[in-house]
C-alpha angles and dihedrals in degrees: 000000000000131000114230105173136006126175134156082273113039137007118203127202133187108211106203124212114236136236106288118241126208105303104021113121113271110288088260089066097056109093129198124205140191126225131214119210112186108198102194092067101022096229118122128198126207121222124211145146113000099002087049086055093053090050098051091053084055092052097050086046086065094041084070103033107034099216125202129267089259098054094046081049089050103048097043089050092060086050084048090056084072084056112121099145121087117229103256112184109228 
């Protein structure tokens, strides 16, 4: 798990699949996912598959061209708007 991103509004987190052991499906099996925690609503989404895939090329997209606070808010609220759990602390 690794935190990519944490402001007064969102927090993002790329959960990371492990190193499969014997038995566990081929590495290309073995998916990895972000999720979104919007704090001003208290409601998280989780992002896997397809829609992972679409975040990470938006990260990378930041990676090369270093956008402002405002756009990174922007664009995860529009992920946020996907959000229906409530955040519950383990």
């Amino acid at each position: 798990m690794q935190m990519l991103y944490d402001s007064d509004s969102f927090v993002v987190v790329h959960m990371q699949a492990n190193e499969p052991n014997d038995g566990d499906p081929p590495p290309s099996e073995v998916r990895h996912g972000f999720e979104i925690v919007d704090k001003r609503s208290g409601k998280e989404v989780y992002l896997d598959g397809s829609w992972a895939e679409l975040f990470q090329q938006q990260i990378s997209a930041w990676q090369e061209n270093t956008p402002s606070q405002e756009e990174v808010e922007d664009t995860l609220s529009r992920y946020a708007e996907l959000a229906q759990n409530p955040v519950v602390m383990h």
